[in-house]
GUPA-327156 format. One record per residue: x, y, z of N, C-alpha, C in turn; residue in one letter; residue number from 0; chain. Coordinates in steps of 0.2 Angstrom, whole numbers, plus 2048, in hexadecimal, padded with zeros to 3 digits. Example, Ala and Ser with C-alpha at 12.3 -4.5 7.8 and 13.67 -1.06 7.14 Angstrom:
nX|nY|nZ|caX|caY|caZ|cX|cY|cZ|code|pos|unit
842|7E4|827|83E|7EA|827|842|7F0|827|A|0|A;
840|7F5|823|844|7FB|824|840|800|827|S|1|A;
END
This chain:
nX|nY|nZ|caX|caY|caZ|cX|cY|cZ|code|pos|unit
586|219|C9E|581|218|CA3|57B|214|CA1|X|0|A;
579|216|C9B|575|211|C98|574|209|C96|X|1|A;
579|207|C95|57D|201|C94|57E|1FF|C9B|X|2|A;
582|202|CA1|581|1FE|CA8|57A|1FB|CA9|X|3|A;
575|202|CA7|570|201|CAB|56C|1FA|CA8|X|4|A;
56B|1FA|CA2|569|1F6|C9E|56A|1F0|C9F|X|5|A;
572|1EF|CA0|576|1E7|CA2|570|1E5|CAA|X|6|A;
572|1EB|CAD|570|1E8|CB5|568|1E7|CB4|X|7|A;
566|1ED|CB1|55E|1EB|CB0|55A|1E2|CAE|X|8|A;
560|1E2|CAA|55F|1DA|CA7|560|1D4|CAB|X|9|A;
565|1D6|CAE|566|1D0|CB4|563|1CF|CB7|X|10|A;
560|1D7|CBB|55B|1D7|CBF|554|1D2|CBD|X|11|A;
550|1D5|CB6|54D|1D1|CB4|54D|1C8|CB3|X|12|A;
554|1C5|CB4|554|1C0|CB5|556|1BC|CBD|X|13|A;
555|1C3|CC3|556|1C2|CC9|55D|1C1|CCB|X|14|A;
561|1C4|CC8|569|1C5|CCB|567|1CC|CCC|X|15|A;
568|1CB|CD2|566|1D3|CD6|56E|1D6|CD7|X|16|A;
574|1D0|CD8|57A|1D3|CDA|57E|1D3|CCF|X|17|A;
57D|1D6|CCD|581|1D5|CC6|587|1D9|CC5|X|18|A;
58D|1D7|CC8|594|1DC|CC8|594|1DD|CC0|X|19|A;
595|1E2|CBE|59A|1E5|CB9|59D|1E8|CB9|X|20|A;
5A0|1E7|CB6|5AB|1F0|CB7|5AB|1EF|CB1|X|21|A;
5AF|1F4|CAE|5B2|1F7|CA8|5B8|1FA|CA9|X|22|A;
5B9|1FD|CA2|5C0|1FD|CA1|5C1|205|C9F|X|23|A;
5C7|208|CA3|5C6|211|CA1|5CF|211|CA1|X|24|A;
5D2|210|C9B|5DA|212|C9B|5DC|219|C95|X|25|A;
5DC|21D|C9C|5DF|222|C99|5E2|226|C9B|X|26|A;
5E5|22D|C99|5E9|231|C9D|5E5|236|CA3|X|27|A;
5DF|236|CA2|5D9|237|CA6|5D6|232|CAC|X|28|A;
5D7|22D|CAB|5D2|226|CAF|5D2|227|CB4|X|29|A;
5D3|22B|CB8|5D0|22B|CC0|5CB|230|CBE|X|30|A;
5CB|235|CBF|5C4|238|CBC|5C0|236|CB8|X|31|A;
5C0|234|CB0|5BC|230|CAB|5BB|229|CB1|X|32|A;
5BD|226|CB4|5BA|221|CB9|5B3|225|CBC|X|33|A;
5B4|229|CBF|5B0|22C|CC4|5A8|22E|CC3|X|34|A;
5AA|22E|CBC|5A3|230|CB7|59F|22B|CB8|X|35|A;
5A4|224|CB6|59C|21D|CB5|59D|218|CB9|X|36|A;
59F|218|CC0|59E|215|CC6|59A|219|CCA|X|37|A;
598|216|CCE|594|217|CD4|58D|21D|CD4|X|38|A;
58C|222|CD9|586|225|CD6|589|22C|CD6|X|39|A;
589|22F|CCF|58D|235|CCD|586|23C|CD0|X|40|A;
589|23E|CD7|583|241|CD7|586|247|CD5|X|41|A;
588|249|CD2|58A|252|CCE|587|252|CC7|X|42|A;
582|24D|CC5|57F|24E|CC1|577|24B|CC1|X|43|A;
573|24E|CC5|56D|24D|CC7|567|24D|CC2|X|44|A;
56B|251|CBE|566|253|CB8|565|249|CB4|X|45|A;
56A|247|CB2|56A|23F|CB2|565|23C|CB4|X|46|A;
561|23A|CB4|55C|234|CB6|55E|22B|CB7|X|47|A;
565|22C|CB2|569|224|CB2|570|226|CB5|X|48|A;
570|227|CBC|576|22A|CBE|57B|222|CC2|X|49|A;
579|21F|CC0|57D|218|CC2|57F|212|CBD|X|50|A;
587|215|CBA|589|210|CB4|58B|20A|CB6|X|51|A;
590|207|CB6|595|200|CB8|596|1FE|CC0|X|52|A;
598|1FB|CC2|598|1F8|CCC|59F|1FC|CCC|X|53|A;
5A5|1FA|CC6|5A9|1FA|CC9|5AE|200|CC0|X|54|A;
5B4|200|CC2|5BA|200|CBD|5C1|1FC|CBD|X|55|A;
5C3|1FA|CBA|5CC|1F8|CBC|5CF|1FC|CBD|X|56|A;
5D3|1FC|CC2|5D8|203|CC5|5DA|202|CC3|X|57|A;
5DD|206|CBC|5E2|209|CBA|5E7|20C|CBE|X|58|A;
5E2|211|CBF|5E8|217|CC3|5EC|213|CCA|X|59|A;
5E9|20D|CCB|5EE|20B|CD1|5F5|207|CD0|X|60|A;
5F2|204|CC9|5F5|1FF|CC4|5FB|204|CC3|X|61|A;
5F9|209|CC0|5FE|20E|CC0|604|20E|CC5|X|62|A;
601|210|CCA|605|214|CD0|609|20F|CD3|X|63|A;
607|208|CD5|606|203|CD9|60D|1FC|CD6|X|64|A;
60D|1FD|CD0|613|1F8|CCB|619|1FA|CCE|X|65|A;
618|203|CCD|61F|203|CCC|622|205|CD4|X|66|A;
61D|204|CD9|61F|204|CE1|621|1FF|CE2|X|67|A;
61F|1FA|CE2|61E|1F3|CDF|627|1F0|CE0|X|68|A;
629|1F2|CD9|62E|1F1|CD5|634|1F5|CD7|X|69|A;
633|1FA|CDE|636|1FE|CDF|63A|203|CDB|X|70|A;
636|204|CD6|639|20A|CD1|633|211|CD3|X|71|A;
631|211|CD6|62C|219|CD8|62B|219|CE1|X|72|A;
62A|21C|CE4|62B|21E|CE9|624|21E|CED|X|73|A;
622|21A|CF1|61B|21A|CF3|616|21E|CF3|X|74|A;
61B|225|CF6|614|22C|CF5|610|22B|CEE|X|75|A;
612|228|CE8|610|229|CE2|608|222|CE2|X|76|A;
608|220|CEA|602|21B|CE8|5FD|21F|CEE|X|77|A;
601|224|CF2|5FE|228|CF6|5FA|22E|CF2|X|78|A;
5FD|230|CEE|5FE|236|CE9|5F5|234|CE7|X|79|A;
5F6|22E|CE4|5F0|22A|CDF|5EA|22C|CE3|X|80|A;
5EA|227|CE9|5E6|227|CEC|5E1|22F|CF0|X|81|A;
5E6|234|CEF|5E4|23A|CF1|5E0|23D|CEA|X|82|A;
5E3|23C|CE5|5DD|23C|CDE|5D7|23B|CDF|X|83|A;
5D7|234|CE2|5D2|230|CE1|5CB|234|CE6|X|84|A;
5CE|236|CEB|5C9|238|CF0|5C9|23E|CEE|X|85|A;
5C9|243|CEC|5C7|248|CE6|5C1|247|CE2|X|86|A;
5C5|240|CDA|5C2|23E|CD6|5BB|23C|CDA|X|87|A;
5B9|238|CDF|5B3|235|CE2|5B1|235|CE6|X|88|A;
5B1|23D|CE7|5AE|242|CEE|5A7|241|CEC|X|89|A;
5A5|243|CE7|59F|242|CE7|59B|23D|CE5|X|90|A;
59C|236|CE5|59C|230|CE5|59A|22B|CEA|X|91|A;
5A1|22C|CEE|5A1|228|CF5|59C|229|CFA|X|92|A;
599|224|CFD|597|227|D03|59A|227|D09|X|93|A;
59F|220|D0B|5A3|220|D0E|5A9|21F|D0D|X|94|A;
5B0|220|D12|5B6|222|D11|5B7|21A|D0E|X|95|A;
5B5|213|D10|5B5|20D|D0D|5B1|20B|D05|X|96|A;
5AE|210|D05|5A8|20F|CFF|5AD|20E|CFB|X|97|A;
5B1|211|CF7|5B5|212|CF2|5B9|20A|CF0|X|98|A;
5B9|206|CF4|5BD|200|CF3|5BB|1FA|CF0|X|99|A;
5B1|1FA|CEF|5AC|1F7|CEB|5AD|1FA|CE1|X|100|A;
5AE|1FF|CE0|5AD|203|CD9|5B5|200|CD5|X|101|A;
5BB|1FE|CD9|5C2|1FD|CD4|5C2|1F4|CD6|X|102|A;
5C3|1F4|CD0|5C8|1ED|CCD|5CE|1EC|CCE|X|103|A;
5D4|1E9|CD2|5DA|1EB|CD2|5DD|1E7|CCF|X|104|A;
5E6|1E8|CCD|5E9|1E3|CCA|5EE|1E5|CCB|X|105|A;
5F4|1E0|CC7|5FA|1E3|CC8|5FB|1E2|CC0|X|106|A;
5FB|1DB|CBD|5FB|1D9|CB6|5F5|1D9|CB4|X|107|A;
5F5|1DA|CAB|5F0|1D7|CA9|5F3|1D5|CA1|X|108|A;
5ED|1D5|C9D|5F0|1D3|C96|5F0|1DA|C91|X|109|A;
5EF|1DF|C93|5F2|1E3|C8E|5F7|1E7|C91|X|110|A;
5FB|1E7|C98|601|1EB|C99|606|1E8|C94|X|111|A;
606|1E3|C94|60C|1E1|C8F|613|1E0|C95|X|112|A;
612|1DE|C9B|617|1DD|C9F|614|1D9|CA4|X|113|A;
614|1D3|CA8|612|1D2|CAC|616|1D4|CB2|X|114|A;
613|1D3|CB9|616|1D4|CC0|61B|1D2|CBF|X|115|A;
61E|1CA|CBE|625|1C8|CC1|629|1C9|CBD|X|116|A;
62F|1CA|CBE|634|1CB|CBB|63A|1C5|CBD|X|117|A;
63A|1C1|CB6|642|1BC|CB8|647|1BD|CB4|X|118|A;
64B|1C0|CB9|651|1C2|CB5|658|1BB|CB4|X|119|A;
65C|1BD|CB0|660|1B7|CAE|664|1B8|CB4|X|120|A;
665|1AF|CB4|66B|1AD|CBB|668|1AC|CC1|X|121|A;
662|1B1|CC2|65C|1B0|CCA|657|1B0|CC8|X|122|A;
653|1AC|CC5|64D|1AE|CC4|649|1AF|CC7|X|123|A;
64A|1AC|CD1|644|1AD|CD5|647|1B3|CD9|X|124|A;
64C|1B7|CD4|64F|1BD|CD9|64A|1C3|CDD|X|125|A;
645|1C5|CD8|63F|1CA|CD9|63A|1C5|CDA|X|126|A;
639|1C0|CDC|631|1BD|CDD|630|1BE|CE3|X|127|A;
630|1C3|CE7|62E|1C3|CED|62C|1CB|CEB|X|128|A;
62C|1D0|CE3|629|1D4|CE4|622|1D3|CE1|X|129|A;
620|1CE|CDF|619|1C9|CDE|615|1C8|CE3|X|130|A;
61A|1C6|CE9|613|1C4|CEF|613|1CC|CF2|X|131|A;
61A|1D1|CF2|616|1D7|CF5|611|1DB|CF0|X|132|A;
610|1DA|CEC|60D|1DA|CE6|604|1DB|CE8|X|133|A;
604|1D4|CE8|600|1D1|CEC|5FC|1D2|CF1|X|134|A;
600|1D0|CF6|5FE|1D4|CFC|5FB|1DD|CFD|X|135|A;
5FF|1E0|CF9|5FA|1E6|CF5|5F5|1E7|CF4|X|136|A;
5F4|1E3|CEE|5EB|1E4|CEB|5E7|1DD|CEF|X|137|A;
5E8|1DB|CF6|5E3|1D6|CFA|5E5|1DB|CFD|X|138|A;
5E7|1E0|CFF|5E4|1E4|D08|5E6|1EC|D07|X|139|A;
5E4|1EF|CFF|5E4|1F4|CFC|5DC|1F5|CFC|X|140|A;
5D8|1FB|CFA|5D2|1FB|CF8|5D1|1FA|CF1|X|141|A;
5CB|1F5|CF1|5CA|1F1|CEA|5C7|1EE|CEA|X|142|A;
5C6|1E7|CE5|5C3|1E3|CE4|5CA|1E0|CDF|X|143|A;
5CD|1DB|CE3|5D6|1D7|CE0|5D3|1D5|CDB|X|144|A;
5D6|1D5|CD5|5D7|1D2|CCF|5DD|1CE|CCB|X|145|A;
5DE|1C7|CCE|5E5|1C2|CCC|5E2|1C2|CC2|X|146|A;
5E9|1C6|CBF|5E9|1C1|CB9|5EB|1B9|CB9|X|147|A;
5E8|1B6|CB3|5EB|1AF|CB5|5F1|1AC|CB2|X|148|A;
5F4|1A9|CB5|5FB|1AA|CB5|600|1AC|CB8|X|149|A;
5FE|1B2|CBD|603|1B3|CC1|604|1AD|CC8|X|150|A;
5FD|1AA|CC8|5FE|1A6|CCE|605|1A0|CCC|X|151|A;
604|19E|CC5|60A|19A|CC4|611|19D|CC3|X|152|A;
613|1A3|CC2|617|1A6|CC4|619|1A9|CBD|X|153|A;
616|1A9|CB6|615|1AB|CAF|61A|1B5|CB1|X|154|A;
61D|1B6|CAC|622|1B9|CAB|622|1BD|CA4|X|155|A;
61F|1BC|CA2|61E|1C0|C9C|620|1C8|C99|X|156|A;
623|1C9|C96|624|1D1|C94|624|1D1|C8D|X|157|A;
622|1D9|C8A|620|1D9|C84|627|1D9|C7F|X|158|A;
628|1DE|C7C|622|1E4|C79|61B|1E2|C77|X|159|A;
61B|1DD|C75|612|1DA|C72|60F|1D6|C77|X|160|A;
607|1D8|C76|602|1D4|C7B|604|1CC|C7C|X|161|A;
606|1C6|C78|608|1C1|C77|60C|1C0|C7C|X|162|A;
610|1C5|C7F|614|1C4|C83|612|1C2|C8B|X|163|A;
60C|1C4|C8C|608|1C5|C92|601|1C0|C90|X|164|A;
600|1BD|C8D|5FA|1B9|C8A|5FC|1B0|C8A|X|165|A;
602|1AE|C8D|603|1A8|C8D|5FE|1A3|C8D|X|166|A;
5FE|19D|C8A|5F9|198|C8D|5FD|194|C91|X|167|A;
5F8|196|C98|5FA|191|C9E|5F9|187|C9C|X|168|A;
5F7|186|C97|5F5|180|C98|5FA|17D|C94|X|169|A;
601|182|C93|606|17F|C91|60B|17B|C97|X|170|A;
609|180|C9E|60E|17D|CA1|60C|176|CA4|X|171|A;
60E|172|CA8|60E|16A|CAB|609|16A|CAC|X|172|A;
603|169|CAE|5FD|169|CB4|5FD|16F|CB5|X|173|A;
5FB|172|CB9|5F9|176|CBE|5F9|177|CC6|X|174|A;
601|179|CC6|602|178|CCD|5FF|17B|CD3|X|175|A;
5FE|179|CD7|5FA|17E|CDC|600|17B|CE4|X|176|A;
606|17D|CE2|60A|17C|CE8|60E|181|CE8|X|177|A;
60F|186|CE3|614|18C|CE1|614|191|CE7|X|178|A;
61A|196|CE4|619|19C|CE9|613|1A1|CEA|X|179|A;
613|1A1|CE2|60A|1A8|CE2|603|1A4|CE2|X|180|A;
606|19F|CE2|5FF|19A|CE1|5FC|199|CEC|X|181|A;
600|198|CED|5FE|197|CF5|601|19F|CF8|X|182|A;
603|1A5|CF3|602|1AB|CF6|5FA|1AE|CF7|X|183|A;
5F8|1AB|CF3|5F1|1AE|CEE|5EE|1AA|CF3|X|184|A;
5EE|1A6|CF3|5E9|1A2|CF7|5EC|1A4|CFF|X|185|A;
5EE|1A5|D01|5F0|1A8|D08|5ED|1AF|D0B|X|186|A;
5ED|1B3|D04|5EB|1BA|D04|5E4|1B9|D04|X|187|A;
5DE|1B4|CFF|5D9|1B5|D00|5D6|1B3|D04|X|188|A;
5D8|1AE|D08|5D7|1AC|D0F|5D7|1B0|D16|X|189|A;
5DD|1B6|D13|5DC|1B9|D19|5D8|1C0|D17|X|190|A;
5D8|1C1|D12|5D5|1C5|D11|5CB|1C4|D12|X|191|A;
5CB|1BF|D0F|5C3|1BC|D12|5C3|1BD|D1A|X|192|A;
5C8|1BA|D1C|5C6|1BB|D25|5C6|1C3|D28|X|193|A;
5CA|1C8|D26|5CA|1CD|D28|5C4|1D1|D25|X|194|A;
5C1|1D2|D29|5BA|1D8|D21|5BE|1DF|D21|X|195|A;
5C3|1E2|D26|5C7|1E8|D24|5CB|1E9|D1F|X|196|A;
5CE|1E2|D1D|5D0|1E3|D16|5CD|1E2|D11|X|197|A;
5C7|1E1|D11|5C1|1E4|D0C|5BC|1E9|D0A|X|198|A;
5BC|1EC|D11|5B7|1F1|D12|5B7|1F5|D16|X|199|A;
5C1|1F5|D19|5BF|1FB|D1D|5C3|204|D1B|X|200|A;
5C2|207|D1F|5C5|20F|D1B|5CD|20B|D1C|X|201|A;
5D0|211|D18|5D8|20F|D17|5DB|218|D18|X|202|A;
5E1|217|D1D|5E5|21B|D1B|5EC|21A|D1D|X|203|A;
5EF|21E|D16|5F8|21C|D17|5FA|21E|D1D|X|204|A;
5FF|21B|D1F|602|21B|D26|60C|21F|D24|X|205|A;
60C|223|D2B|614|227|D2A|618|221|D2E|X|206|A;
61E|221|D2A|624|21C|D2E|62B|221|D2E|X|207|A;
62D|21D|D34|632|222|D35|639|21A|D39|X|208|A;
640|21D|D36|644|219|D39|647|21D|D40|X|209|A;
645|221|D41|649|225|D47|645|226|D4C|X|210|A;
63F|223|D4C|63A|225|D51|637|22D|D54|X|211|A;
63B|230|D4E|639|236|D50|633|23C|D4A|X|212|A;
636|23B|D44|635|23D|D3D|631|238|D3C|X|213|A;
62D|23A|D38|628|235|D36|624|236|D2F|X|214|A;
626|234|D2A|621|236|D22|620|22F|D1E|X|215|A;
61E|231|D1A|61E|22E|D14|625|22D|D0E|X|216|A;
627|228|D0F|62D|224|D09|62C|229|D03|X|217|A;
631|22C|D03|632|232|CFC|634|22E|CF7|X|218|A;
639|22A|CF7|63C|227|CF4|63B|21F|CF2|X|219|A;
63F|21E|CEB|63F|218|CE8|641|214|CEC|X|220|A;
63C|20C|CF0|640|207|CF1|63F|206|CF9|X|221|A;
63A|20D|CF9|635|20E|CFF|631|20A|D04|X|222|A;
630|20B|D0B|629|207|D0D|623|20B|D0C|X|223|A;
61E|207|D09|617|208|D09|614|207|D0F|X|224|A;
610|20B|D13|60B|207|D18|604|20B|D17|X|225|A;
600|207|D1A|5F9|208|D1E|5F5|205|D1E|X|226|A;
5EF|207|D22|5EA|202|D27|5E4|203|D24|X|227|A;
5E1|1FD|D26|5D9|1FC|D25|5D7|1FC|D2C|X|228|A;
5D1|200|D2A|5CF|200|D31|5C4|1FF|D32|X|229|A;
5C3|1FA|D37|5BD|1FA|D33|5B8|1F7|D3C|X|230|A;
5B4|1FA|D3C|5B1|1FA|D44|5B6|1F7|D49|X|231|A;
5BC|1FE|D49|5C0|1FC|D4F|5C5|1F7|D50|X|232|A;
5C7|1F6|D48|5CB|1EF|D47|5D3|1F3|D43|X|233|A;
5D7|1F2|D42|5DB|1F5|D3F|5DF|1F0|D3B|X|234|A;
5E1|1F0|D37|5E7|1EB|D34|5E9|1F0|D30|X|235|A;
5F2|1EE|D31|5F7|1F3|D2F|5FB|1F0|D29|X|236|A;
5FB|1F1|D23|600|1F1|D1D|607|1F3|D1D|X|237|A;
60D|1F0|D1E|613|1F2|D1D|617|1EF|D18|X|238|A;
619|1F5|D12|61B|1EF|D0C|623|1F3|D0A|X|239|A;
629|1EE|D0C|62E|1F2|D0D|62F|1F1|D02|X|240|A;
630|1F5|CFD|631|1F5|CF7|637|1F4|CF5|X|241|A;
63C|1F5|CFB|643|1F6|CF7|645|1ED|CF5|X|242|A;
64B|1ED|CF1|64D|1E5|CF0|651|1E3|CF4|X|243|A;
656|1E8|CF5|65B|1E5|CFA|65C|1E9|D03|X|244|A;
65A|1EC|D03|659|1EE|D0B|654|1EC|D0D|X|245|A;
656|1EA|D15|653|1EA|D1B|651|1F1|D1D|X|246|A;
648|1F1|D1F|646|1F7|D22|646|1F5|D2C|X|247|A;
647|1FB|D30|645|1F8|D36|644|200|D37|X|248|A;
63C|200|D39|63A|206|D38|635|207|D3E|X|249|A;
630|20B|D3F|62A|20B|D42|624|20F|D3E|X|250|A;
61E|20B|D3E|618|20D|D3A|615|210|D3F|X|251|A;
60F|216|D3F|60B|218|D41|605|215|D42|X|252|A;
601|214|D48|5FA|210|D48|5F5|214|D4B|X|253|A;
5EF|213|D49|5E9|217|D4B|5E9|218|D55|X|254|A;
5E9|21E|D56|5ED|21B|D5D|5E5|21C|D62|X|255|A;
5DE|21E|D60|5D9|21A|D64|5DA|215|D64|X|256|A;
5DA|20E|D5F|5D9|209|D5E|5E2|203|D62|X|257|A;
5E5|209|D63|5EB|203|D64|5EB|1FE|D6A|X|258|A;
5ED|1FB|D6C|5EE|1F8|D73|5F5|1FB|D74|X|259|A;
5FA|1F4|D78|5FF|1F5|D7B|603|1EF|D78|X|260|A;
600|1EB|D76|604|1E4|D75|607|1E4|D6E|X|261|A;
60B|1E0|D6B|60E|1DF|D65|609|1DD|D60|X|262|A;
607|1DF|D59|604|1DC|D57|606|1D5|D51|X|263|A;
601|1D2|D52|603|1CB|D4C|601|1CC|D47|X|264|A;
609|1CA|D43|60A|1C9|D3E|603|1C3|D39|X|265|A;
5FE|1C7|D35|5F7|1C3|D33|5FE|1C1|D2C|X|266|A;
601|1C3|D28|603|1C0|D21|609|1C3|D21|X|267|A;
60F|1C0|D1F|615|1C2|D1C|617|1BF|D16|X|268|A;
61A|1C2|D11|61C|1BE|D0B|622|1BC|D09|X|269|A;
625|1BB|D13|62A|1B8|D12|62A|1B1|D18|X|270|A;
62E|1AC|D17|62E|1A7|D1D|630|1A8|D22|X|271|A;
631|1AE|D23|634|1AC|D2B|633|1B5|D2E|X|272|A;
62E|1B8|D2D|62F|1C0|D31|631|1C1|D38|X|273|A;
631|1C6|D36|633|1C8|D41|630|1CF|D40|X|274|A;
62A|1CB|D45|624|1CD|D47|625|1D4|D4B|X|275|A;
620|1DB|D4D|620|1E0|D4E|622|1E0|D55|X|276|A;
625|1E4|D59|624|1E6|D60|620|1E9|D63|X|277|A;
620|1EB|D69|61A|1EE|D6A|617|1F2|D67|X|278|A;
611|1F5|D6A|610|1FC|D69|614|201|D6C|X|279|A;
615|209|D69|619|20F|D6B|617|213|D6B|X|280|A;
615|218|D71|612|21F|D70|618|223|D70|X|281|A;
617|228|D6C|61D|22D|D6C|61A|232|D6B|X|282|A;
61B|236|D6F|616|23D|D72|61A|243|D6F|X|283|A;
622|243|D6E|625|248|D69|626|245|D62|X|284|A;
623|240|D5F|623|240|D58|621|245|D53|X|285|A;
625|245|D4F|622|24A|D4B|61F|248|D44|X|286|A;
61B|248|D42|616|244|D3C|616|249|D36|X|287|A;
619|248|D31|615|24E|D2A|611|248|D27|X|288|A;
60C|24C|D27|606|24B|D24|604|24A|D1B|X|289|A;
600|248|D16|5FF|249|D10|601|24F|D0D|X|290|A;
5FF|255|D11|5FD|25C|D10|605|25E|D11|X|291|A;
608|25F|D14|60F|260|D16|60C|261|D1E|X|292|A;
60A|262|D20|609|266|D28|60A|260|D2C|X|293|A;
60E|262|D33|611|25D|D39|60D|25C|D3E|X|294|A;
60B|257|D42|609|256|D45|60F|255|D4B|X|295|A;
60C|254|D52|610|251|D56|60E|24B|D5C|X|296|A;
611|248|D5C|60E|241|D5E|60B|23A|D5B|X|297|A;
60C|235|D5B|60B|22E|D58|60B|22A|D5E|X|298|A;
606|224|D5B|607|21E|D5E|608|218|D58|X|299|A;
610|216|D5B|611|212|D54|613|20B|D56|X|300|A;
615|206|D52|618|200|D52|61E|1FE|D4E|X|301|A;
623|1FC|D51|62B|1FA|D50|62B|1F4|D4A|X|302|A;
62C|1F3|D44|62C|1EF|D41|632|1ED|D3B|X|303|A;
634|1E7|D39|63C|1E7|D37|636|1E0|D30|X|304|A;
638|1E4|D2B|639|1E1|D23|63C|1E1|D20|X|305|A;
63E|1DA|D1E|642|1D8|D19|640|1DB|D13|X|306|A;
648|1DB|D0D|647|1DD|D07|63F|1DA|D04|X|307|A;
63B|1DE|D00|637|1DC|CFE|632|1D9|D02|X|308|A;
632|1DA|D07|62C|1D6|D0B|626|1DA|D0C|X|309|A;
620|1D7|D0E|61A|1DD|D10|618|1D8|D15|X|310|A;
614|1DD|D1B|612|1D8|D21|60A|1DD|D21|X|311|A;
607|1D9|D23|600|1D9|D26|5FD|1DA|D2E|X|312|A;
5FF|1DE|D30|5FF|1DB|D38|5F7|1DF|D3B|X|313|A;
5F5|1DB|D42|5F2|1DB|D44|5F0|1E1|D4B|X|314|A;
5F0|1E8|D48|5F1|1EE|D4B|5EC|1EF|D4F|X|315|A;
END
């Protein structure tokens, strides 16, 4: 805390009133050891320097989030995280969107010793579509997106050693700026810039169901991920189907004051050619379990069909 305050204090003195710093907390603890030196720790009043660093790297999402990703872990596990978190910085937050200024996010960096994409022998662009759902994660998850460099040109790197993941990019030809991650990236911060809900608004996971009846959260490996930002009466909905080789055609849950009647538009897909939602659905005998185990009943949802590995952004 003495060290943040002294950085900002100094800036300040040279008139940067806005001076972002984040730090680094990896350990078998980092969601709570986070909690201590972001934002204003009011559980310890006794402190007079109660305000360390802007932000942390999200570890813990870094965690949770690869191996969803990758569809080796089962989405409840980014669910699971995020329920930590709002524990860990109860006393922190002031609103249900506050939290999304204090983390850093990423997928890769240069001490996993792994990067995101994976090219296998014989296809190497077989998993590249789990790079731009990847993606699309950390631009309309809460955060503040972190691209290491290199993955825009599609660097591939795995360990055991850090070397493996520390490439020099000024090895390859130029610098391309026509690739797939490269105008992923740039698609996501354009649209992310235009939305301020997926910057700043509350988030919460969404239940899907294939039978229009049942409704939860993806237990399993290979899962869909969903849920919405929602920010003065705006909603946009995240749907990220994780498996490699199946089609999802399923129905998400949408905030049902805010719904209309009409079909919503498809804002981002990660693949060329989506097929776009259908209407909105009320279903009054829906049955809903909740985070907690308990059912609700009733939903207003939207019909949606994802291809292997796709994520859609739609305009709920």
């Amino acid at each position: 805390r003495q060290f943040g305050n002294a950085v900002r204090e100094f800036a300040e003195s040279l008139g940067k009133r806005n001076f972002f710093t984040f730090g680094e907390v990896l350990d078998a603890t980092a969601e709570t050891d986070i909690a201590r030196f972001i934002g204003r720790n009011t559980t310890d009043l006794a402190n007079q320097q109660l305000v360390g660093v802007d932000a942390a790297l999200d570890y813990p999402l870094f965690g949770a989030l690869k191996p969803v990703v990758k569809g080796l872990a089962a989405p409840t596990s980014v669910i699971t995280m995020y329920d930590q978190r709002k524990m860990a910085e109860a006393d922190i937050v002031s609103t249900h969107g506050d939290a999304t200024r204090f983390f850093v996010t990423f997928l890769d960096n240069h001490d996993m010793k792994e990067r995101i994409r994976y090219e296998p022998l014989g296809n190497p662009t077989e998993f590249d579509d789990q790079v731009t759902l990847g993606l699309a994660c950390l631009f309309t998850l809460p955060g503040i997106p972190c691209i290491y460099y290199g993955t825009e040109q599609g660097l591939h790197g795995a360990g055991p050693d850090d070397p493996a993941v520390r490439e020099a990019i000024w090895g390859l030809t130029g610098f391309p700026v026509t690739g797939p991650f490269y105008l992923a990236i740039q698609e996501l911060s354009a649209l992310r810039n235009a939305e301020p809900a997926l910057r700043y608004g509350r988030y919460y996971f969404r239940q899907v169901s294939g039978d229009q009846v049942h409704f939860g959260f993806s237990p399993y490996m290979g899962g869909v991920l969903a849920w919405s930002r929602i920010l003065a009466g705006e909603e946009r909905t995240i749907i990220a189907n994780t498996s490699t080789t199946t089609p999802q055609n399923l129905s998400v849950i949408i905030d049902s004051t805010l719904a209309g009647t009409n079909a919503p538009q498809v804002l981002y897909s990660n693949k060329p050619a989506p097929i776009g939602p259908g209407p909105v659905i009320r279903l009054p005998n829906a049955i809903v379990t909740q985070e907690d185990g308990t059912t609700t009943i009733g939903a207003v949802t939207v019909p949606v069909s994802l291809q292997p590995m796709e994520t859609q952004v739609l305009s709920c």
